[in-house]
N, CA, C and O atoms as a GROMACS GRO file, in nm:
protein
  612
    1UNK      N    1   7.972   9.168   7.747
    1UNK     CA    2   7.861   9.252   7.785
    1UNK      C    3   7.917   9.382   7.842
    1UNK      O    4   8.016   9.390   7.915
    2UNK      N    5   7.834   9.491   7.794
    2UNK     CA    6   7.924   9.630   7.842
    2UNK      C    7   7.818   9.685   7.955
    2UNK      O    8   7.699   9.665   7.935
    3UNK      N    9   7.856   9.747   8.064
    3UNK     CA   10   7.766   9.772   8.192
    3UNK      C   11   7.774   9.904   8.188
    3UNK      O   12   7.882   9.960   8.172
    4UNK      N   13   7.686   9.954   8.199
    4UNK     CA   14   7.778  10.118   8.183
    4UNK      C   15   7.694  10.185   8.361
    4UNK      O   16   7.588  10.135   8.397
    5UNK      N   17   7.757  10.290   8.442
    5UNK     CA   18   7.724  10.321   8.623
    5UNK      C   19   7.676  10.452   8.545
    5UNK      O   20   7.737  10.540   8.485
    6UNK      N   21   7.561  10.432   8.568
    6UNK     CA   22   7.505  10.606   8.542
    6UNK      C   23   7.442  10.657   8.644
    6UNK      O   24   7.349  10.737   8.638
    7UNK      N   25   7.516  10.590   8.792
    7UNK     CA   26   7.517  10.638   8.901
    7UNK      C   27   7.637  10.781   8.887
    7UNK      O   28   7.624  10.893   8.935
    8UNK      N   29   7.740  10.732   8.813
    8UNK     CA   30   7.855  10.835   8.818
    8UNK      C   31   7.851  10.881   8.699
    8UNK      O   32   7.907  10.818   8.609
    9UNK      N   33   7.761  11.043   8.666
    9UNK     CA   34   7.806  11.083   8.533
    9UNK      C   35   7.953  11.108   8.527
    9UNK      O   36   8.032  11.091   8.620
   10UNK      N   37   7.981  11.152   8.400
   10UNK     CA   38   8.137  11.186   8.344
   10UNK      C   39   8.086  11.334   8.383
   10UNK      O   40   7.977  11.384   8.410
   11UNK      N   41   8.265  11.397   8.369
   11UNK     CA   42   8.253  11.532   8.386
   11UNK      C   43   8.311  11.607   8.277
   11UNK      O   44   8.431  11.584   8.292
   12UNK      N   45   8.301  11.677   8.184
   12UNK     CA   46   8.385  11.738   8.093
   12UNK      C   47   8.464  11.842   8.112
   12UNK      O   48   8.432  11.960   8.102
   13UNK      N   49   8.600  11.786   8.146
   13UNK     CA   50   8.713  11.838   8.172
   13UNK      C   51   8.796  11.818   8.030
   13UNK      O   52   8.811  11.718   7.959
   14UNK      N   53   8.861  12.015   8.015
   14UNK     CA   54   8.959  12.030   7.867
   14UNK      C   55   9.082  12.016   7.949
   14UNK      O   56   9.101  12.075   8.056
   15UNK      N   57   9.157  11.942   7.897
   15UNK     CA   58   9.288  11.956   7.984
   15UNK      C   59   9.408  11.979   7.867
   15UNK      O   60   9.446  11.910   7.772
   16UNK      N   61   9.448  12.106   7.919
   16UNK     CA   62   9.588  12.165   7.815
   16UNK      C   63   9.639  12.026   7.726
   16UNK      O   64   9.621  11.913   7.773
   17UNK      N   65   9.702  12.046   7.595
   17UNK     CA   66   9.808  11.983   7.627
   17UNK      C   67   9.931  11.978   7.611
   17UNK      O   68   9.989  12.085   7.595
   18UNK      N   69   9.998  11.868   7.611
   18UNK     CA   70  10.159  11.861   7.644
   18UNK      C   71  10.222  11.947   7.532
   18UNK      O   72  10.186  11.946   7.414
   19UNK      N   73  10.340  12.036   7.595
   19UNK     CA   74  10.384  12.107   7.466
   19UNK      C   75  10.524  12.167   7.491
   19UNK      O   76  10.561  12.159   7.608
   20UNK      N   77  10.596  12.217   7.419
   20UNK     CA   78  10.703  12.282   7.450
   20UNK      C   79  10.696  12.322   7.601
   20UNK      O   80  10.754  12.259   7.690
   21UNK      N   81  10.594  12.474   7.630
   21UNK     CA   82  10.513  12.557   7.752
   21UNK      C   83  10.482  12.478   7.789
   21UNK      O   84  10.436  12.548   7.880
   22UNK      N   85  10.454  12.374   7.820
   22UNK     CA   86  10.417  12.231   7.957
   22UNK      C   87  10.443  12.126   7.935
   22UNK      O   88  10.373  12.027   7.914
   23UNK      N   89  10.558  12.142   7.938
   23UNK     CA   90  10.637  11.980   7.921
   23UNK      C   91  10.585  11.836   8.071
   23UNK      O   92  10.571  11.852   8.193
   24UNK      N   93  10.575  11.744   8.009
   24UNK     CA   94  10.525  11.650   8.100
   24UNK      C   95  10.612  11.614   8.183
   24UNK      O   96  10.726  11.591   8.145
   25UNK      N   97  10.574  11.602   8.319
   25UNK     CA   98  10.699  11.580   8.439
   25UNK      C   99  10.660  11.490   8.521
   25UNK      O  100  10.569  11.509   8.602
   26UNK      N  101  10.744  11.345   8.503
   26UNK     CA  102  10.701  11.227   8.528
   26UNK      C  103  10.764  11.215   8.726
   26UNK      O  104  10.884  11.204   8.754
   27UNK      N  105  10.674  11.220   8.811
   27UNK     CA  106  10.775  11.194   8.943
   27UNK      C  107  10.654  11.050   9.022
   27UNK      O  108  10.551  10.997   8.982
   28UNK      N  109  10.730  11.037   9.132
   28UNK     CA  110  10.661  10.893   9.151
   28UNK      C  111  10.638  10.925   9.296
   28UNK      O  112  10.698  11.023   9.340
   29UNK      N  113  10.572  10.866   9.365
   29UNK     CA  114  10.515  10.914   9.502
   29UNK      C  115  10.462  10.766   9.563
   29UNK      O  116  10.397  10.672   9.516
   30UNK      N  117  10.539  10.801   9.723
   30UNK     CA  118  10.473  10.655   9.763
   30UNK      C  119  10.411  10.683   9.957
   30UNK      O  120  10.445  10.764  10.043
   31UNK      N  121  10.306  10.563   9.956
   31UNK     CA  122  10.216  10.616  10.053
   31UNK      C  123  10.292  10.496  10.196
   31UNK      O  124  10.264  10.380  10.226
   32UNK      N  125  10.370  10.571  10.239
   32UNK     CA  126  10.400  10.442  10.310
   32UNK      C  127  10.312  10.439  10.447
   32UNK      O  128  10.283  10.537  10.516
   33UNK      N  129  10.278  10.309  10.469
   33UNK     CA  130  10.181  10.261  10.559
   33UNK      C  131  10.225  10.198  10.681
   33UNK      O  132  10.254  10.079  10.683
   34UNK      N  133  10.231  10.279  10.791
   34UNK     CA  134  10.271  10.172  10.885
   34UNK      C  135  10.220  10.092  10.953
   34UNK      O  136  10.122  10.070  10.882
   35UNK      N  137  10.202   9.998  11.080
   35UNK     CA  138  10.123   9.913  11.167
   35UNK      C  139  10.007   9.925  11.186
   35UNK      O  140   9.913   9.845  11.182
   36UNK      N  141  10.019  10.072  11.217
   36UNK     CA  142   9.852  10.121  11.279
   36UNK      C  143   9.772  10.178  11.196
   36UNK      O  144   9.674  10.243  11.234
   37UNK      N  145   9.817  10.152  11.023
   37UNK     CA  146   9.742  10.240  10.962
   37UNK      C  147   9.712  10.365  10.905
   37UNK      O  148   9.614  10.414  10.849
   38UNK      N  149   9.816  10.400  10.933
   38UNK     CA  150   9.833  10.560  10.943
   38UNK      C  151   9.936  10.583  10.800
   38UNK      O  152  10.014  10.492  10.774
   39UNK      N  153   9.934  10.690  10.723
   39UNK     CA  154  10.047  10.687  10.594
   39UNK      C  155  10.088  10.852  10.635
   39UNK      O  156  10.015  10.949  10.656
   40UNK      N  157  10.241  10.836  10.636
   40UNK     CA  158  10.292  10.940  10.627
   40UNK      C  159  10.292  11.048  10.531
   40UNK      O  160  10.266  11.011  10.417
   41UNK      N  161  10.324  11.215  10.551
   41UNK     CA  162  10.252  11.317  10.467
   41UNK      C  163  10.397  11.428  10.492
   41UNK      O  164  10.441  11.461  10.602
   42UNK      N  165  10.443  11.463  10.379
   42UNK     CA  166  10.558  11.564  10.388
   42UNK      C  167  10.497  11.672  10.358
   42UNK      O  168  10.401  11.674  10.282
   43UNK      N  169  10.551  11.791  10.422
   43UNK     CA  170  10.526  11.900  10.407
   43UNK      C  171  10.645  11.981  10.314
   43UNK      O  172  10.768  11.981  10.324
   44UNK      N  173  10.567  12.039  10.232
   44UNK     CA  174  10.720  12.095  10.111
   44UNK      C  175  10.755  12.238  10.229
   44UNK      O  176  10.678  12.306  10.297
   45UNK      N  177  10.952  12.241  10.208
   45UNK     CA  178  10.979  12.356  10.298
   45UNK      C  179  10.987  12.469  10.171
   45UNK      O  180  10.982  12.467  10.048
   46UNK      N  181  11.004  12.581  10.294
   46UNK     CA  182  11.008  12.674  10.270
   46UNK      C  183  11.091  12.728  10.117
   46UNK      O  184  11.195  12.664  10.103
   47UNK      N  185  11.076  12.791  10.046
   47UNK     CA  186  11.147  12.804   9.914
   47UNK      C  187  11.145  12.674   9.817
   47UNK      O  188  11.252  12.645   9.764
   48UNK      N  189  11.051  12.608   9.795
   48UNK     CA  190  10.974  12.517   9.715
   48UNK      C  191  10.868  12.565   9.645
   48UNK      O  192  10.787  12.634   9.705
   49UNK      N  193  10.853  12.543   9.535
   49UNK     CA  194  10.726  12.556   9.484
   49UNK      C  195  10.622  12.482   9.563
   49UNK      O  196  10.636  12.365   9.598
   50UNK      N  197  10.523  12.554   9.588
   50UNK     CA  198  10.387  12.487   9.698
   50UNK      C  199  10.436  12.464   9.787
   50UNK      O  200  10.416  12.350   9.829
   51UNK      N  201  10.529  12.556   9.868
   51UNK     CA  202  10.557  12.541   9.960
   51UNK      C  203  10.495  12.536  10.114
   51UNK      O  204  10.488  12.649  10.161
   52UNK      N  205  10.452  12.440  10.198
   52UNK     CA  206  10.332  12.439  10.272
   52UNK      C  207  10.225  12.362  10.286
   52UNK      O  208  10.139  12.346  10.373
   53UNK      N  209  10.261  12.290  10.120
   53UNK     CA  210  10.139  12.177  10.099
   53UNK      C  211  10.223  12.057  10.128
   53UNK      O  212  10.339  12.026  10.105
   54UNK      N  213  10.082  11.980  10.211
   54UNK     CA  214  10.150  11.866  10.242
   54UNK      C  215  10.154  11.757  10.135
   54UNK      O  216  10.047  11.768  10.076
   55UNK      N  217  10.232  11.646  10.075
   55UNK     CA  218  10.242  11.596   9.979
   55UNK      C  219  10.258  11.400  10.003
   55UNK      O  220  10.254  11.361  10.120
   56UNK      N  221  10.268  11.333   9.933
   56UNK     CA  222  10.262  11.181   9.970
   56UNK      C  223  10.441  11.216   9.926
   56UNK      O  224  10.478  11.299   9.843
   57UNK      N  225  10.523  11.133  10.002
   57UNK     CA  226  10.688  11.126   9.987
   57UNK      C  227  10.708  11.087   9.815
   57UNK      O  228  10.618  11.022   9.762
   58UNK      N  229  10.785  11.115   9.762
   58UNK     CA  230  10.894  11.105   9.631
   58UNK      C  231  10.963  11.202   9.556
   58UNK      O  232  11.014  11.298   9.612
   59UNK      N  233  10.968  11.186   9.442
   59UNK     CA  234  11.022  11.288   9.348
   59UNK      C  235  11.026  11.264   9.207
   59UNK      O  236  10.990  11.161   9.150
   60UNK      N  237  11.072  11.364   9.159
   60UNK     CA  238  11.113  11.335   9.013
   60UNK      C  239  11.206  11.189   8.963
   60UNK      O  240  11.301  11.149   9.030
   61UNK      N  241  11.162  11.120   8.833
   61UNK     CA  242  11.233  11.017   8.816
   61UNK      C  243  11.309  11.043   8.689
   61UNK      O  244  11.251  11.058   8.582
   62UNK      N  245  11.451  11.049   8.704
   62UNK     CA  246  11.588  11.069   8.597
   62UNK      C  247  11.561  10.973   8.501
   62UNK      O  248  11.522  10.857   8.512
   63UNK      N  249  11.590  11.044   8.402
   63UNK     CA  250  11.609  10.973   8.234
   63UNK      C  251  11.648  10.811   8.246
   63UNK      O  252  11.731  10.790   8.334
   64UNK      N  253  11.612  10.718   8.189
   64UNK     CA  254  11.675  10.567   8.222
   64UNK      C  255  11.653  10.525   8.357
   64UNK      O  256  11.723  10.432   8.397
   65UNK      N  257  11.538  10.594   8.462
   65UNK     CA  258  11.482  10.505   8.558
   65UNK      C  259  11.376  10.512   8.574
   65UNK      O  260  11.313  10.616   8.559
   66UNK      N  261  11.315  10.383   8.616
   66UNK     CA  262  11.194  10.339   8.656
   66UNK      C  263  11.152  10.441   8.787
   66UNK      O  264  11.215  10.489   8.882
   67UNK      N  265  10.971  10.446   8.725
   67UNK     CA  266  10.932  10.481   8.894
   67UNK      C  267  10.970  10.421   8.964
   67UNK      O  268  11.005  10.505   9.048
   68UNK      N  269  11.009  10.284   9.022
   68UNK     CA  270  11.011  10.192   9.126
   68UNK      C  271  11.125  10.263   9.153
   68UNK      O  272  11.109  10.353   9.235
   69UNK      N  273  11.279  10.243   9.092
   69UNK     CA  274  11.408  10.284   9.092
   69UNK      C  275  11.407  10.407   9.186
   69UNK      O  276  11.464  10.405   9.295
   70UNK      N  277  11.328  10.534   9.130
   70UNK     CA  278  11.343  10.642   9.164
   70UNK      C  279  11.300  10.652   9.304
   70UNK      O  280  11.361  10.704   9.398
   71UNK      N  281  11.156  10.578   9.304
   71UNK     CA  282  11.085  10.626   9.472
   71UNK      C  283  11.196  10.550   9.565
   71UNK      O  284  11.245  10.625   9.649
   72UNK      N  285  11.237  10.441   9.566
   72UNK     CA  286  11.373  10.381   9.604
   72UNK      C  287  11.461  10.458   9.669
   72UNK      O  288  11.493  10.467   9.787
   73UNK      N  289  11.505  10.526   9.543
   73UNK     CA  290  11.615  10.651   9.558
   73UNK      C  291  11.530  10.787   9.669
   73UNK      O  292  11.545  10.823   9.786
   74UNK      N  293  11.452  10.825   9.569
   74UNK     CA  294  11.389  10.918   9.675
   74UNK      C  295  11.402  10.906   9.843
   74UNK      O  296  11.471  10.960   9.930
   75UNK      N  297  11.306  10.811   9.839
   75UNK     CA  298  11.277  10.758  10.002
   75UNK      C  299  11.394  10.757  10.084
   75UNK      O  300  11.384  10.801  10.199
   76UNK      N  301  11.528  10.702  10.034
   76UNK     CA  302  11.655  10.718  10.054
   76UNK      C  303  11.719  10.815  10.096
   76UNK      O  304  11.805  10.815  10.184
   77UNK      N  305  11.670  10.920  10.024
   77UNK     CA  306  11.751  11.033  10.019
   77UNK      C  307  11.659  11.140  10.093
   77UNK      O  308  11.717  11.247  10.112
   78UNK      N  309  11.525  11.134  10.140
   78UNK     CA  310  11.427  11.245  10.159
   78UNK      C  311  11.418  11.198  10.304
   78UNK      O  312  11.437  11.276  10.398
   79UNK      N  313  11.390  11.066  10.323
   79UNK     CA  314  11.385  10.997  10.491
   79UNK      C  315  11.502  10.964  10.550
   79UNK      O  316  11.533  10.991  10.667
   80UNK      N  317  11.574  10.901  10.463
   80UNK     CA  318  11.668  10.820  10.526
   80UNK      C  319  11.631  10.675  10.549
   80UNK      O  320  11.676  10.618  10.648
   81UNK      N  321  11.548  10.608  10.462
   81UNK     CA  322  11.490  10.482  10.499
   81UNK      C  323  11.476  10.405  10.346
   81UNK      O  324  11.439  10.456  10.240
   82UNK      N  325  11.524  10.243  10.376
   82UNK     CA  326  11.558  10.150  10.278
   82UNK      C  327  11.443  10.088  10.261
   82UNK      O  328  11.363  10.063  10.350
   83UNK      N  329  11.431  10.057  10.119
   83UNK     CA  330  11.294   9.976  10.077
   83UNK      C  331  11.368   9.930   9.952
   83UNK      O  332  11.487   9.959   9.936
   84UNK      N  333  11.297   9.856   9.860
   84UNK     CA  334  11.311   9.761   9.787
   84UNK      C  335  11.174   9.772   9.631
   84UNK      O  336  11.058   9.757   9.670
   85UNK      N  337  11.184   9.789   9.514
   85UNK     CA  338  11.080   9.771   9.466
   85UNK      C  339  10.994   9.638   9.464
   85UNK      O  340  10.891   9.619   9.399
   86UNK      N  341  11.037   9.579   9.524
   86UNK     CA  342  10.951   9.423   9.561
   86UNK      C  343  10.826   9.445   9.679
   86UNK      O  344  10.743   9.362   9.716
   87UNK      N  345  10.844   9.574   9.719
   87UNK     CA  346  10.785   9.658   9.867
   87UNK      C  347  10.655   9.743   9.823
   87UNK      O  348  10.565   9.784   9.896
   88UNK      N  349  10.669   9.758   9.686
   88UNK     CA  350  10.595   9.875   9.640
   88UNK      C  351  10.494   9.835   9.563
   88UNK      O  352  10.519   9.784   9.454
   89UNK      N  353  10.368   9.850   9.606
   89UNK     CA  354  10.222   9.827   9.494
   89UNK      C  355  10.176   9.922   9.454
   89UNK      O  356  10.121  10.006   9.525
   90UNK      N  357  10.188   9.929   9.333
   90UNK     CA  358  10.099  10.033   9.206
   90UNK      C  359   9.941  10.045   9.252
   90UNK      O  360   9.856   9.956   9.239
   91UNK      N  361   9.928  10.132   9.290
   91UNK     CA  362   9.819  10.173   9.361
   91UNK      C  363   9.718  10.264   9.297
   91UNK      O  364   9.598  10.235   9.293
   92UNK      N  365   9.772  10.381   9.244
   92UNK     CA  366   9.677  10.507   9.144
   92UNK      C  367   9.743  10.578   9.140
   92UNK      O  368   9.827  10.604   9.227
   93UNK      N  369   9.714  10.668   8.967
   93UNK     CA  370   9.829  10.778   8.968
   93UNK      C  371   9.738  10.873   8.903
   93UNK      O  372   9.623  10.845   8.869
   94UNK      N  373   9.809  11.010   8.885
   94UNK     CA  374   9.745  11.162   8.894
   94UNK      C  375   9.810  11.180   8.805
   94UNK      O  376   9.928  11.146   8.797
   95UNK      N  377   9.725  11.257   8.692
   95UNK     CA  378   9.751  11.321   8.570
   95UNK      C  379   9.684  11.442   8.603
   95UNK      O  380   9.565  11.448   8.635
   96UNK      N  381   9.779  11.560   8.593
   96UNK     CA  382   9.744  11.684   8.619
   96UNK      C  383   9.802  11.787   8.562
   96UNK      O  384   9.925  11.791   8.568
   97UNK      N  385   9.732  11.894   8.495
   97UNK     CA  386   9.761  12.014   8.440
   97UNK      C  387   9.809  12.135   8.522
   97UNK      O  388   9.721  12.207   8.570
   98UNK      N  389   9.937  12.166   8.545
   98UNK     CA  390   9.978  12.266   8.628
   98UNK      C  391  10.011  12.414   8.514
   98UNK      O  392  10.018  12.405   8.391
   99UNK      N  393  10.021  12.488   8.561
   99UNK     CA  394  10.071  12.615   8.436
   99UNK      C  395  10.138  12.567   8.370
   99UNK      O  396  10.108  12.519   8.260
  100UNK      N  397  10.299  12.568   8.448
  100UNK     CA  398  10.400  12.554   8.338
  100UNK      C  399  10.452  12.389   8.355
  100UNK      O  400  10.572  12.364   8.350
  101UNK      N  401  10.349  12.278   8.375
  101UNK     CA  402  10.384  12.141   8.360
  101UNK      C  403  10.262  12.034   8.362
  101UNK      O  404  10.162  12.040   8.433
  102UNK      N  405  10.286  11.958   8.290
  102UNK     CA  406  10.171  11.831   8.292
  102UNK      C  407  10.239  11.736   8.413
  102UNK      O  408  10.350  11.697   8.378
  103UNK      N  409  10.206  11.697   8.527
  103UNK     CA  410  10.262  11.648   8.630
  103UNK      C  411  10.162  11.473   8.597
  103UNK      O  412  10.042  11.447   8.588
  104UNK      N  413  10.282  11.392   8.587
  104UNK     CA  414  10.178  11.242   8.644
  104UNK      C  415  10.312  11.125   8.702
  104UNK      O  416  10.420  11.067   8.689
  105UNK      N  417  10.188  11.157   8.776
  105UNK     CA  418  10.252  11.076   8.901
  105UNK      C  419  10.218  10.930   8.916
  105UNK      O  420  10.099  10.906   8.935
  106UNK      N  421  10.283  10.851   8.910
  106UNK     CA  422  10.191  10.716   8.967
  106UNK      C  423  10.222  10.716   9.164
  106UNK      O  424  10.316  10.767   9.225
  107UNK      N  425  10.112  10.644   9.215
  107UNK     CA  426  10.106  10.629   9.369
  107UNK      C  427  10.133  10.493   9.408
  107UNK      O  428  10.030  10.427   9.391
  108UNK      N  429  10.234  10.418   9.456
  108UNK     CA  430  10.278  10.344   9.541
  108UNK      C  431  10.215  10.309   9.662
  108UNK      O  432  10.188  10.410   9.726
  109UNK      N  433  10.178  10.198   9.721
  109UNK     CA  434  10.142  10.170   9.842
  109UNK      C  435  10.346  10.085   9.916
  109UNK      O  436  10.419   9.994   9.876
  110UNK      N  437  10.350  10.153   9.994
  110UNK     CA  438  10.461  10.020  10.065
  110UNK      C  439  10.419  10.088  10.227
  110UNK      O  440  10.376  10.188  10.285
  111UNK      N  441  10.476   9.920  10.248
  111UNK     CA  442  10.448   9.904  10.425
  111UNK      C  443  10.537   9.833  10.480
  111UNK      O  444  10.536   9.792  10.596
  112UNK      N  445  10.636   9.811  10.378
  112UNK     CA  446  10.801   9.738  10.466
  112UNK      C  447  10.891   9.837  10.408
  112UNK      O  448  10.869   9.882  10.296
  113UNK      N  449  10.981   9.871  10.473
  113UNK     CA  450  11.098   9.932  10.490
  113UNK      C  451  11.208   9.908  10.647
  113UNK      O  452  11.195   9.842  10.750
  114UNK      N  453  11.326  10.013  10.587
  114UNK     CA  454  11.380   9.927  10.690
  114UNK      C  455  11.436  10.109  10.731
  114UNK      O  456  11.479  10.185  10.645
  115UNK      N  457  11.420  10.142  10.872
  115UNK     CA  458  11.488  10.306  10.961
  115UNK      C  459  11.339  10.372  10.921
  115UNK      O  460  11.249  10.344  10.842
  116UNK      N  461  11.362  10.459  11.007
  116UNK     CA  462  11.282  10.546  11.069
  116UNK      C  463  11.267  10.631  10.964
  116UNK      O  464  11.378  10.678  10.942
  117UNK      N  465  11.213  10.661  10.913
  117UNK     CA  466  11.121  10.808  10.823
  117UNK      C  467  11.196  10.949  10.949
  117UNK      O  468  11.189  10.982  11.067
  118UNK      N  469  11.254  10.986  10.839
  118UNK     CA  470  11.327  11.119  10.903
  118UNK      C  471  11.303  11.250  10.850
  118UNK      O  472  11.233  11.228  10.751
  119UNK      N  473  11.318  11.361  10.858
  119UNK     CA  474  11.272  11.505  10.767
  119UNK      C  475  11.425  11.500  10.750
  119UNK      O  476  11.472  11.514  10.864
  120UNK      N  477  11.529  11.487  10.656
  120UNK     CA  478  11.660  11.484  10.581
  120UNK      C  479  11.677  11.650  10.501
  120UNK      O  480  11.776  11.722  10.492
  121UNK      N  481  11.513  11.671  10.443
  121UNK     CA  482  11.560  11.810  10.342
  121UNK      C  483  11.462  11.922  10.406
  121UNK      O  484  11.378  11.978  10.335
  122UNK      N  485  11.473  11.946  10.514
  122UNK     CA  486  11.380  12.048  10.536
  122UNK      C  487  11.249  12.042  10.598
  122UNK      O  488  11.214  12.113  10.692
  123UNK      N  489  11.166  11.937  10.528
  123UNK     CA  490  11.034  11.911  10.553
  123UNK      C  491  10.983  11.864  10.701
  123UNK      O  492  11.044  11.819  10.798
  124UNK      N  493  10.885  11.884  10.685
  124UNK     CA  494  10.824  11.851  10.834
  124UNK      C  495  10.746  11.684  10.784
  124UNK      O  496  10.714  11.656  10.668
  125UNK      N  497  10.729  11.588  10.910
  125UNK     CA  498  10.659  11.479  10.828
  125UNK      C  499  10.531  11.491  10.961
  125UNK      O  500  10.544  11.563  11.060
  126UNK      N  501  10.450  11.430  10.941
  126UNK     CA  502  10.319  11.376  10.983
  126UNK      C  503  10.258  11.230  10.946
  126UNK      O  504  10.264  11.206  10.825
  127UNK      N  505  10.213  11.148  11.009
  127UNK     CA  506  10.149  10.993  11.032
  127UNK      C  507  10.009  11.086  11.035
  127UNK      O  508   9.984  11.178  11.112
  128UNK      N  509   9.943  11.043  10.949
  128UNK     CA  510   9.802  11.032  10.926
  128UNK      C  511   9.668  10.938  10.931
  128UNK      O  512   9.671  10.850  10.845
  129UNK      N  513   9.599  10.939  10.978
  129UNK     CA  514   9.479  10.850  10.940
  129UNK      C  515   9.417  10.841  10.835
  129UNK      O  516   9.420  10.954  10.786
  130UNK      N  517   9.347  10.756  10.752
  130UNK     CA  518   9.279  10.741  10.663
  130UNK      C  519   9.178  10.891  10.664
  130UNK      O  520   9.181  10.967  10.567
  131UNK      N  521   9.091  10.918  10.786
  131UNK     CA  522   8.987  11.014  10.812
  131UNK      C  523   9.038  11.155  10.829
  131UNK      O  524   8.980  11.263  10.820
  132UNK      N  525   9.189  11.117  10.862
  132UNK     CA  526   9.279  11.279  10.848
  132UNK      C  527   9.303  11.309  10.740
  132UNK      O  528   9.314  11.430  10.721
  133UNK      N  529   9.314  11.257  10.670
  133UNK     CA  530   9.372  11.312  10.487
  133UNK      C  531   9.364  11.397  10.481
  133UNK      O  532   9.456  11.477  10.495
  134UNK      N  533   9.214  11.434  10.451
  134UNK     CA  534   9.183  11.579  10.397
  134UNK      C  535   9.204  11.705  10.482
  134UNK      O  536   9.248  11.806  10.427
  135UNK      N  537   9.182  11.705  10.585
  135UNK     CA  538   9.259  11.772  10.711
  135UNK      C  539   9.371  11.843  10.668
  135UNK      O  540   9.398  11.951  10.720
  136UNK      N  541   9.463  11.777  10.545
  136UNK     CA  542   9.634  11.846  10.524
  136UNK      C  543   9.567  11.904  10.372
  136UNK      O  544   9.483  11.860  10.294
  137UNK      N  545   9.652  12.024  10.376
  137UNK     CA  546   9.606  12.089  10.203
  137UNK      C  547   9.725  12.096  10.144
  137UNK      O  548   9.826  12.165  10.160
  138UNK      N  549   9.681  11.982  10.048
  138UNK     CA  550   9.788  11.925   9.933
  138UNK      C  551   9.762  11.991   9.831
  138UNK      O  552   9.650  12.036   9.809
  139UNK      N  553   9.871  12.007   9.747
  139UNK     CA  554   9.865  12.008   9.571
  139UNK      C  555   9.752  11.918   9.519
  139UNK      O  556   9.713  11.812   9.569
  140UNK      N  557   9.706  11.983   9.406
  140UNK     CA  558   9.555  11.916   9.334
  140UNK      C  559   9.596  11.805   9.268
  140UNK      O  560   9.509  11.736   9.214
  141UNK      N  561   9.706  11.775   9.262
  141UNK     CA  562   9.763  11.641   9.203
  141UNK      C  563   9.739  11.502   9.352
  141UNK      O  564   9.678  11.395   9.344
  142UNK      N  565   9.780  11.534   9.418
  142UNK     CA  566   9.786  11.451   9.536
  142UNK      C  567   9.660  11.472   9.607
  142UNK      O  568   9.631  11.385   9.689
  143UNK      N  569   9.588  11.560   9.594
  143UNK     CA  570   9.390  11.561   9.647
  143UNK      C  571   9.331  11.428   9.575
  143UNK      O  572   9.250  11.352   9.630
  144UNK      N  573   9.379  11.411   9.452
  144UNK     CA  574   9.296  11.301   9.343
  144UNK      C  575   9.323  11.165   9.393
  144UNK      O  576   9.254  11.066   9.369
  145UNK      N  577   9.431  11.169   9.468
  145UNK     CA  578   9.484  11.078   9.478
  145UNK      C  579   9.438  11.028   9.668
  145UNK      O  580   9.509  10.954   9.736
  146UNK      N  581   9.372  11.061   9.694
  146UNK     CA  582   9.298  11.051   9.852
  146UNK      C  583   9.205  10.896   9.870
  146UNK      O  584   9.225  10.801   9.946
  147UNK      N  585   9.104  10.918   9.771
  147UNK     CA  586   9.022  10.810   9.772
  147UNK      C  587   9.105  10.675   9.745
  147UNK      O  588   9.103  10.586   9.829
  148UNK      N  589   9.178  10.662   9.627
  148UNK     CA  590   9.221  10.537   9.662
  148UNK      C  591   9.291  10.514   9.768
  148UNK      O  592   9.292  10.399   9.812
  149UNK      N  593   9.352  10.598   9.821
  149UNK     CA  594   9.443  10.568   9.953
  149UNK      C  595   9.347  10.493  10.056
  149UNK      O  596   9.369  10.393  10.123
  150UNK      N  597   9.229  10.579  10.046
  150UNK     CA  598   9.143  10.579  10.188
  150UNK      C  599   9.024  10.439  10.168
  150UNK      O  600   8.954  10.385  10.254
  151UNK      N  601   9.041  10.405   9.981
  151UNK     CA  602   8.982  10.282   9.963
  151UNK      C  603   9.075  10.165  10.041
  151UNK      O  604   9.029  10.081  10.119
  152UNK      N  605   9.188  10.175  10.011
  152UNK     CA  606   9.290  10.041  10.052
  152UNK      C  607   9.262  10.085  10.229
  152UNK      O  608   9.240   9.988  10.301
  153UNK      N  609   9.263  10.168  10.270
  153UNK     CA  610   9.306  10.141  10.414
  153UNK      C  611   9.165  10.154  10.489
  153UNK      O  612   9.158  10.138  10.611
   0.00000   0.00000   0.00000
């Protein structure tokens, strides 16, 4: 049986596509959650593209690795803090049209790790509330990505 919510129309969105001029750029992003609820929020530094917007932690993932692999690595290298892909739940990801890139991201939930969340490259970090989210002005890739956060928590 097919149900169809015509509480929520569709919206008709043209979205570029992938091409030489916007090559697709796969990076992985994770919302880590601590005790009280709260998910941490990086701020990109200075001499970054979007520099200023606050963002959910990761990065780009290298040829022959997994998102899991990469946010791993990332988190590693951006905090200073150990996790495990056994840590990480596939949560929602953002497909988004930037000028010069198709950005999709998948979003991670983790809430075990092991050291302190540190600013390692520059960035400033922030612990957020579910009701703070929107409060920080993110990239339109990571705006889409709010509600499910704020569904799980």
């Amino acid at each position: 049986m097919l149900v169809l919510n015509r509480a929520m129309p569709c919206v008709d969105v043209t979205i570029p596509p992938v091409s030489a001029n916007r090559p697709l750029l796969l990076v992985t992003a994770a919302a880590l959650i601590d005790a009280d609820q709260r998910v941490l929020l990086a701020e990109r530094p200075a001499g970054k593209n979007m520099a200023g917007l606050w963002e959910f932690p990761g990065g780009k993932v290298h040829e022959n690795e997994t998102p899991e692999a990469a946010l791993v690595r990332e988190l590693k290298e951006e905090l200073g803090i150990e996790t495990s892909p056994g840590c990480l739940s596939a949560l929602a990801f953002a497909s988004h049209a930037y000028e010069k890139f198709h950005l999709l991201m998948p979003l991670f939930a983790c809430r075990v790790w092991q050291g302190t969340p540190q600013a390692r490259e520059g960035q400033r970090l922030a612990w957020a509330r579910k009701d703070q989210l929107k409060n920080y002005e993110m990239p339109p890739a990571d705006v889409g990505l709010i509600e499910a956060l704020r569904n799980l928590l």
